[in-house]
Backbone bond lengths (Angstrom), bond angles and torsions (degrees), N, CA, C in turn:
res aa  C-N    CA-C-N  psi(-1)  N-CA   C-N-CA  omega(-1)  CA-C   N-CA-C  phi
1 X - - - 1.460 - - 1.527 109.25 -
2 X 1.064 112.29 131.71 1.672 108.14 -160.28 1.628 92.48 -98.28
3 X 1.863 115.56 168.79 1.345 95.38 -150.83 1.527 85.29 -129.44
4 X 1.283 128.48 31.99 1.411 152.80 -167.67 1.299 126.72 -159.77
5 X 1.233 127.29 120.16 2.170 125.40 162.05 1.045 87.53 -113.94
6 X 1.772 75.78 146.24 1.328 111.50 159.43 1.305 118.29 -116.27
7 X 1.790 78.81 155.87 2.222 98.96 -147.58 1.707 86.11 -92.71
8 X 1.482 104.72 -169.38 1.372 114.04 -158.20 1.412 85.65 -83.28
9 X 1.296 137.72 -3.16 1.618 132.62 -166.91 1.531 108.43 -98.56
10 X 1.321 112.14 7.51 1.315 118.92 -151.89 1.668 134.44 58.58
11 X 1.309 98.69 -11.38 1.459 114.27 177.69 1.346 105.73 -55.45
12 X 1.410 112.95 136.33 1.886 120.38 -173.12 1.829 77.12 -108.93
13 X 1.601 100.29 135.93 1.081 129.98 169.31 1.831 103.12 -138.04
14 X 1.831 88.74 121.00 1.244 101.42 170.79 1.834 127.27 -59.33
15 X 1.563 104.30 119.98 1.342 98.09 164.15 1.263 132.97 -20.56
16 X 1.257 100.23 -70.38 1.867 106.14 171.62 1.235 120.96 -94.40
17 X 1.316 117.90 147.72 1.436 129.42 173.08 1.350 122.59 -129.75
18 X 1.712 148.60 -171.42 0.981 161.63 70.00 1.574 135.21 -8.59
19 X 1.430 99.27 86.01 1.690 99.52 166.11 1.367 114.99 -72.28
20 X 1.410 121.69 147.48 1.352 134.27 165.27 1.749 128.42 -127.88
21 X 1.360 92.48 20.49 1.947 122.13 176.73 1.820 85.82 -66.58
22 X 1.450 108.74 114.45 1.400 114.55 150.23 2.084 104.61 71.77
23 X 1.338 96.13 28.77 1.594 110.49 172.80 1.723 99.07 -103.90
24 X 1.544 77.20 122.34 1.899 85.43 -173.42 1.849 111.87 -65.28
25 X 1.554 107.57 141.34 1.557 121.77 -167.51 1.995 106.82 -26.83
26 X 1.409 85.52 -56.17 1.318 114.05 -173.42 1.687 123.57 -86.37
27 X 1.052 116.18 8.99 1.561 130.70 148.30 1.396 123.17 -106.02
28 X 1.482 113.65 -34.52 1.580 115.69 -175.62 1.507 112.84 -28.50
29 X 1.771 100.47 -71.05 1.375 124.09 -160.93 1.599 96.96 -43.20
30 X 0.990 133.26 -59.34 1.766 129.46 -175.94 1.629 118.79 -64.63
31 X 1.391 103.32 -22.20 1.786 95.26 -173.38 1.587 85.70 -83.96
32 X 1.409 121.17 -49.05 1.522 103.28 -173.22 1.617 131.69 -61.08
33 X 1.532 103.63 -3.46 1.598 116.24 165.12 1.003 119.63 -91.85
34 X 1.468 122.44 -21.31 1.634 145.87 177.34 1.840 89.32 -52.59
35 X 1.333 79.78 -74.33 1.885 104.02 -174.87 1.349 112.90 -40.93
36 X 1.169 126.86 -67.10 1.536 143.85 -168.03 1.855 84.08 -48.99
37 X 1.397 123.41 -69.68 1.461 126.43 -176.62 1.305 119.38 -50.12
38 X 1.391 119.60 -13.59 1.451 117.52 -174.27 1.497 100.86 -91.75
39 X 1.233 109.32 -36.89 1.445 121.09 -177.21 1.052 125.68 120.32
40 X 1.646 132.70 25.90 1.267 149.61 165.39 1.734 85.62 -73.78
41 X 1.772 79.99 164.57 1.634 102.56 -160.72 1.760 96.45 -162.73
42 X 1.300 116.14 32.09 1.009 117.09 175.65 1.628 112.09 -161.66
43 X 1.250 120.60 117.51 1.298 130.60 -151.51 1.760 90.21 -121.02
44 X 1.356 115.80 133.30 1.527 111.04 -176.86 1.683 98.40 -124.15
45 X 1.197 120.16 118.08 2.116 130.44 -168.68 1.325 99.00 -124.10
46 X 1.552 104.79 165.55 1.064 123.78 157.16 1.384 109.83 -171.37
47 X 1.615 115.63 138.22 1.700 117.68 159.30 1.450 119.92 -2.24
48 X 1.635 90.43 -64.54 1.688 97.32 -148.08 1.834 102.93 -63.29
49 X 1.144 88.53 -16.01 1.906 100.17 -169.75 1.183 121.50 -68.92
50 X 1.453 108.50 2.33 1.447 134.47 -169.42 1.418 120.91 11.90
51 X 1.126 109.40 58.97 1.807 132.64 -158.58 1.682 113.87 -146.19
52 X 1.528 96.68 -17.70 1.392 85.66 -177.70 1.445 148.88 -71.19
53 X 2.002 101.08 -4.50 1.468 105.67 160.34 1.811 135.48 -47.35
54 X 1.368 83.33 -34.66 1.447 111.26 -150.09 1.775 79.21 -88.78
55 X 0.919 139.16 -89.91 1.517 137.70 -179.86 1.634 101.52 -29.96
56 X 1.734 122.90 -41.71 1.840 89.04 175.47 1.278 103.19 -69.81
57 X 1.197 139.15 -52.19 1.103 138.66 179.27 1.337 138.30 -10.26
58 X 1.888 108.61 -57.32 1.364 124.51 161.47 1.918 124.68 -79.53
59 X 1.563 79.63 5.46 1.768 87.80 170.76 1.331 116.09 -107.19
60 X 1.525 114.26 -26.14 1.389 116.78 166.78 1.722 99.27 -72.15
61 X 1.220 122.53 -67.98 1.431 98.53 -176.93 1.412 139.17 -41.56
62 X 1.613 115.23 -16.40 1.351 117.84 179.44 1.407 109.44 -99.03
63 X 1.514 128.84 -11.86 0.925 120.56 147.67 1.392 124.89 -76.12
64 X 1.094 122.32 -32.18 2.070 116.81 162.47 1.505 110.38 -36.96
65 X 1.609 106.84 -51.79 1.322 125.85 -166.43 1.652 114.21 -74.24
66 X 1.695 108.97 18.09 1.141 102.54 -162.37 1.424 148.87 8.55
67 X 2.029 96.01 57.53 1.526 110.54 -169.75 1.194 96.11 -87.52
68 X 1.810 122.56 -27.96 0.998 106.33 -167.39 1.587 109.56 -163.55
69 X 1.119 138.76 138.23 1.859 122.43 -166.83 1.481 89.46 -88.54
70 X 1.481 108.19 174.78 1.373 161.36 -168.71 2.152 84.72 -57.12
71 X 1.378 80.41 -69.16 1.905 100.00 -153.09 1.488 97.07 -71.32
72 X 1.160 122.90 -4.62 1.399 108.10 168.32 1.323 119.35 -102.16
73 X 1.632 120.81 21.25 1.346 110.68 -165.97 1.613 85.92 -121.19
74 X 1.832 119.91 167.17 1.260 156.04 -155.94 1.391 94.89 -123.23
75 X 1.513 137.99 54.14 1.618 103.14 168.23 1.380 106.15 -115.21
76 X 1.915 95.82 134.65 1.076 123.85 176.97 1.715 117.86 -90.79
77 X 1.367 108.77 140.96 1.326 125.33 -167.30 1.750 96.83 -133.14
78 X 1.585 87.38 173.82 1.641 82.32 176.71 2.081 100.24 -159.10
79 X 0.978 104.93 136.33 1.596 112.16 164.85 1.459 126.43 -66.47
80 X 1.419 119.62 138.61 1.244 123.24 -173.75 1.353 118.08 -124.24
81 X 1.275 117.37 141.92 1.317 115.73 169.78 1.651 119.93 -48.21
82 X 1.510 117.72 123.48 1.162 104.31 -177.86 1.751 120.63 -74.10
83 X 1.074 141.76 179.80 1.696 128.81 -139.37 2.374 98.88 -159.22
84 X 0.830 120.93 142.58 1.178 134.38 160.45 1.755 113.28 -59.00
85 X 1.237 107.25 176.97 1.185 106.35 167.22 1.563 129.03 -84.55
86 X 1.532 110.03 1.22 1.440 131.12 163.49 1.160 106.49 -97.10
87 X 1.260 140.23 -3.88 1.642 117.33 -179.20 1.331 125.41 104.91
88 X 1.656 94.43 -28.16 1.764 108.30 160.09 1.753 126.32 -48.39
89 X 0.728 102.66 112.67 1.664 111.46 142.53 1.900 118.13 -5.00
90 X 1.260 112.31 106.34 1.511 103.91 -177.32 1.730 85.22 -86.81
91 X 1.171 104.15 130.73 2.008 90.87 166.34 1.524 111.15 -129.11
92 X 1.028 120.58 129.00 1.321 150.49 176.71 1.684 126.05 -65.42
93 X 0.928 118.73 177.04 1.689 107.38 154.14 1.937 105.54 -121.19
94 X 1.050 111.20 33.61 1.599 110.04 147.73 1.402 126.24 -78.10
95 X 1.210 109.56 165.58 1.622 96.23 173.12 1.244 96.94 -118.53
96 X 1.991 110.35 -165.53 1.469 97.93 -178.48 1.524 117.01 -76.82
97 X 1.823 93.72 -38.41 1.493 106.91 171.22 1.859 105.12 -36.93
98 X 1.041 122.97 -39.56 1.714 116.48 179.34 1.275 113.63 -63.43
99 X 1.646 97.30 -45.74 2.036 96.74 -173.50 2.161 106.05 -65.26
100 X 1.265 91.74 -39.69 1.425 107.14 163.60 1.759 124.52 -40.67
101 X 0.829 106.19 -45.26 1.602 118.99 -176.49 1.691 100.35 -86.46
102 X 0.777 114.42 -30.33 1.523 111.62 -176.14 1.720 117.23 -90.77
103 X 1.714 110.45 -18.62 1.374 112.85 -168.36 1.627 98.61 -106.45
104 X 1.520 109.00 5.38 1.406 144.98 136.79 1.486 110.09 -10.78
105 X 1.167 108.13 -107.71 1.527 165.86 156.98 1.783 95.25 -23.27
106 X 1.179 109.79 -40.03 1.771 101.68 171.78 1.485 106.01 -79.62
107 X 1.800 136.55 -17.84 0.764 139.02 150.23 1.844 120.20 -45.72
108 X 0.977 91.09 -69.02 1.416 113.67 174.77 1.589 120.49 -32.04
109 X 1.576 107.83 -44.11 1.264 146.03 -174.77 1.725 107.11 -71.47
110 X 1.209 103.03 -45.69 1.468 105.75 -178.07 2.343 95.72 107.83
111 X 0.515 72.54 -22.20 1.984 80.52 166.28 1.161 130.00 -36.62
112 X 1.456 112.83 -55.63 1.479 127.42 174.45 1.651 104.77 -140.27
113 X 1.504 106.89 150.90 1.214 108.29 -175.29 1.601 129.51 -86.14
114 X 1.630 101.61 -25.48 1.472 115.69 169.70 1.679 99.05 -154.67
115 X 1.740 102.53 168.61 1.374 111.96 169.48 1.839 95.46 -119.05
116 X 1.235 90.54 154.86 1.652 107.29 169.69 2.571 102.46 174.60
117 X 1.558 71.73 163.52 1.891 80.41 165.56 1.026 123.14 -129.64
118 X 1.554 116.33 156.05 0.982 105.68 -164.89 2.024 115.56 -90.72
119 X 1.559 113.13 -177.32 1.359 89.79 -161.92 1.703 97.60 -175.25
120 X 1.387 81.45 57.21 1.843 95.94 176.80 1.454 90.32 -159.50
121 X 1.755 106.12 162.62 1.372 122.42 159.93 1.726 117.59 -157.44
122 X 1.740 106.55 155.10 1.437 95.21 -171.14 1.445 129.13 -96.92
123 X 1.009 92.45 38.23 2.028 116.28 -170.14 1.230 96.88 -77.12
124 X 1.595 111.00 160.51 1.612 122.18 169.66 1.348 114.61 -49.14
125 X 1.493 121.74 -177.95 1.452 114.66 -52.20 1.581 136.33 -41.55
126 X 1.509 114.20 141.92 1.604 107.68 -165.80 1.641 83.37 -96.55
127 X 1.432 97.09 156.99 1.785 100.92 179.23 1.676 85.39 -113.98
128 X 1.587 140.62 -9.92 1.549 133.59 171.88 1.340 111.98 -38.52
129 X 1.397 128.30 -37.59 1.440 128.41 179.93 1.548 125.84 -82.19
130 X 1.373 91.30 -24.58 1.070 92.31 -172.91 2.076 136.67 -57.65
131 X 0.981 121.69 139.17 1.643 121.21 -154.81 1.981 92.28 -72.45
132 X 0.863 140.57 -27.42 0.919 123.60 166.79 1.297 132.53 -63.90
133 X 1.693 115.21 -50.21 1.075 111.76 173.69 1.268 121.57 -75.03
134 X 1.272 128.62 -17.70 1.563 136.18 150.10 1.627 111.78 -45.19
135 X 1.003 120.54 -45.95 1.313 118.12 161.74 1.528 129.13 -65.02
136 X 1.215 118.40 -39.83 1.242 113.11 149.00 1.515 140.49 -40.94
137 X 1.534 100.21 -60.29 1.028 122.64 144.03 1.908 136.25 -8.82
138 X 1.068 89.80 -93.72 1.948 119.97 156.85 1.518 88.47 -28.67
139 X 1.378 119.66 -54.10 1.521 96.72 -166.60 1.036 170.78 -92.44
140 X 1.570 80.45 -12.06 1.932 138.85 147.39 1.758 113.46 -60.27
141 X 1.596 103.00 -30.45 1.565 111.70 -145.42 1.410 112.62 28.35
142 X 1.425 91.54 93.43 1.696 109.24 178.08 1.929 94.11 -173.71
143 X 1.606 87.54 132.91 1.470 81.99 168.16 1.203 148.06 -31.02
144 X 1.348 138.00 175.52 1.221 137.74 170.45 1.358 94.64 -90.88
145 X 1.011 152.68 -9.30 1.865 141.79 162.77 1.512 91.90 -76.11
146 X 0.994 126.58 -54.72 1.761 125.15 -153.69 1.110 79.32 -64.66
147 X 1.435 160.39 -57.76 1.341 148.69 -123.79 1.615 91.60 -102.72
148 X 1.269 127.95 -35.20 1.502 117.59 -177.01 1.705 106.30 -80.30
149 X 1.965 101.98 -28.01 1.616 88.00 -169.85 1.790 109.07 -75.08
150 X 1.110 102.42 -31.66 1.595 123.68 171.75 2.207 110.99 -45.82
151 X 1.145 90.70 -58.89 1.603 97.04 161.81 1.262 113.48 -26.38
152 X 1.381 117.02 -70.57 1.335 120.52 -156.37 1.482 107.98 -79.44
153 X 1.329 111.51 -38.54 1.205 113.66 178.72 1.766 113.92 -45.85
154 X 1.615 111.35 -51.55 0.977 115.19 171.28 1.603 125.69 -60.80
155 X 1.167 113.02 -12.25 1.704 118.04 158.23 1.645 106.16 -87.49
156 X 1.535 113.84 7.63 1.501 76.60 -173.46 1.243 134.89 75.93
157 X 1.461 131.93 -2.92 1.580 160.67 148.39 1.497 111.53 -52.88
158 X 1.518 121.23 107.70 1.197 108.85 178.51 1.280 107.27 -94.68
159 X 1.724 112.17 154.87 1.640 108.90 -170.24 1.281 111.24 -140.32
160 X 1.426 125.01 -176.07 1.498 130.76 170.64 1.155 129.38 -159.80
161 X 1.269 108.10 73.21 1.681 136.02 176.20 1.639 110.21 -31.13
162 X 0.705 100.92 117.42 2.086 104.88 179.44 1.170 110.48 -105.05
163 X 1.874 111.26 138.43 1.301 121.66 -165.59 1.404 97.54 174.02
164 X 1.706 87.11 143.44 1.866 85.66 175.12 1.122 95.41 -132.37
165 X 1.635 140.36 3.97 1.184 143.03 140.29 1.708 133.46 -48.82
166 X 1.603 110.50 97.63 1.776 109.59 -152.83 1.517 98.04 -58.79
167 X 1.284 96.05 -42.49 1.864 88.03 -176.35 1.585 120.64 -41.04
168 X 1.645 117.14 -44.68 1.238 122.54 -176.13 1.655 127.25 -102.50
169 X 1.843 83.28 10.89 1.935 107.60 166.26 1.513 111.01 -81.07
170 X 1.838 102.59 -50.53 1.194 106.47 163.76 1.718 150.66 -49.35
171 X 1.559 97.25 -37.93 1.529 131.72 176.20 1.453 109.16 -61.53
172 X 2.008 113.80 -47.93 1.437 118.29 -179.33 1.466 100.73 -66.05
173 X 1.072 128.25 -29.89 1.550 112.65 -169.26 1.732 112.81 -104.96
174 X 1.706 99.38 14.21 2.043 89.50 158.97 1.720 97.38 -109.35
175 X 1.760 105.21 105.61 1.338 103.62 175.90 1.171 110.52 -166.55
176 X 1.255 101.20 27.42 1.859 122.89 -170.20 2.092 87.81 -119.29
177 X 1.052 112.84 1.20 1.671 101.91 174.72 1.554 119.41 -113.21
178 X 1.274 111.85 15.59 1.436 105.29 -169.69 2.069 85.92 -147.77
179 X 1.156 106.37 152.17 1.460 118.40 141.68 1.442 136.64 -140.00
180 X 1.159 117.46 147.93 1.102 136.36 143.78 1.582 135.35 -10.77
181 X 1.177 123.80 118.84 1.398 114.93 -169.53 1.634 111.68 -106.83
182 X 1.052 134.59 171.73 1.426 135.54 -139.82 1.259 103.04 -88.91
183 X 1.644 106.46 -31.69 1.533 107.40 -179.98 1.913 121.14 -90.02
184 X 1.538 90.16 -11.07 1.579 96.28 157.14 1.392 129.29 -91.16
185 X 1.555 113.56 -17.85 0.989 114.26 151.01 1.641 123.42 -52.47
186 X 1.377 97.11 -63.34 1.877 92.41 175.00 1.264 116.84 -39.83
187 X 1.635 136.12 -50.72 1.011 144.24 -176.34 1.502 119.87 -45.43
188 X 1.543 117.16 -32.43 1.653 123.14 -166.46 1.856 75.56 -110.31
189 X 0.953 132.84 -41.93 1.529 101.95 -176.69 1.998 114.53 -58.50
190 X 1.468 99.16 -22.44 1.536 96.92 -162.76 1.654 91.36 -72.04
191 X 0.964 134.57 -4.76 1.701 133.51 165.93 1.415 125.05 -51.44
192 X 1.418 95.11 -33.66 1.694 115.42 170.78 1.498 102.85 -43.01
193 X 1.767 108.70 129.14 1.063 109.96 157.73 1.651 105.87 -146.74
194 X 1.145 116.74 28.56 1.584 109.04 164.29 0.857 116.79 74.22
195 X 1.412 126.32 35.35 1.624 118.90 -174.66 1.922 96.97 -100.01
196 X 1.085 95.47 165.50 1.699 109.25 179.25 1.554 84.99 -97.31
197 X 1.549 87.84 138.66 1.261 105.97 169.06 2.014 115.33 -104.00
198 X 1.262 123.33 150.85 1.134 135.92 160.99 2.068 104.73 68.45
199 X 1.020 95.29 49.07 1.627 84.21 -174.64 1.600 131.05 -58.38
200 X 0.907 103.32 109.43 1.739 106.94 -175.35 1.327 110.51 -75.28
201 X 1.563 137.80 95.43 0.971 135.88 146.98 1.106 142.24 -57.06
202 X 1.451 103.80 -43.42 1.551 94.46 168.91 1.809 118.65 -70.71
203 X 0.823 122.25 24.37 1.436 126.98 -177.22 1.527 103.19 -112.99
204 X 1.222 121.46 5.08 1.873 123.65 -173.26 1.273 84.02 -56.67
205 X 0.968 129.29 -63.03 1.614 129.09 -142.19 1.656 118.82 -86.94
206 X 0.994 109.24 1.92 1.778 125.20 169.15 1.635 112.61 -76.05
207 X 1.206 108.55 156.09 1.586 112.54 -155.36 1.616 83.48 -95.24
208 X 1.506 110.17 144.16 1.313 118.43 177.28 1.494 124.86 55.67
């Protein structure tokens, strides 16, 4: 099971990553050294997360520490709509296809390695309790996270489990030694229920 795809840019982006959505200022900096030491190679940021000092921070140190270079790391960032001094939406007459074509060209540039969005969140319902996947679970002896992060892996779904707890930084990334069998696979797909994920409301009103 390979522990990386590659995007249409050729860029190898690691399967697994490190989320840092809602990782407190003052914990970040250590789970992302936790991580970097475990052997993640894919760091997932953003502005709004208002965390991102503290995550370059523990990446410059692990590169000092020659744990790990520059060119071997995955960190993902993301662009935002720019905003008023109320919080509003500046809106333009571009579309996205425009912002698209242009964040292009930083490809092109050598700048960034790929574009994409993101399109998960860790809000209720939790499936950790759930008696099935506990049973699954039980049978692997491996958590009920290892068994959901393992899922995806086995689709080929790249992800980024969030945690600033090392114990359970460490745990997401043993899940490359066990698999999944076809009929447990069916079982975590039958969970599917079609919901939209991450709804952007304040974006109704943007062209396209």
């Amino acid at each position: 099971m390979a522990t990386f795809l590659e995007l249409s840019t050729k860029a190898k982006m690691p399967i697994l990553g490190l989320g840092t959505w809602k990782s407190p200022p003052n914990k970040v900096k250590e789970a992302v050294k936790v991580a970097i030491d475990a052997g993640y190679r894919h760091i997932d940021c953003a502005y709004v997360y208002q965390n991102e000092n503290e995550v370059g921070e523990a990446i410059q140190e692990k590169i000092q520490e020659k744990v790990v270079k520059r060119e071997d790391l995955f960190i993902a960032g993301k662009d935002l709509f720019p905003k008023d001094d109320k919080g509003n939406n500046l809106i333009g007459k571009e579309t996205f296809l425009d912002a698209w074509e242009v964040m292009e060209e930083l490809v092109d540039e050598g700048l960034v390695k790929a574009l994409d969005r993101p399109w998960a969140k860790p809000e209720d319902p939790s499936l950790l309790e759930d008696p099935k996947i506990k049973e699954i679970a039980a049978r692997h002896k491996e958590s009920p996270a290892q068994v959901l992060i393992r899922f995806h892996i086995q689709r080929n779904v790249i992800l980024i489990p969030k945690s600033v707890t090392p114990e359970r930084i460490l745990e997401n990334f043993q899940v490359f030694d066990f698999k999944l069998s076809d009929e447990e696979m069916a079982t975590l797909l039958s969970f599917n229920r079609n919901w939209r994920i991450c709804v952007l409301a304040d974006q109704a009103n943007l062209l396209d």
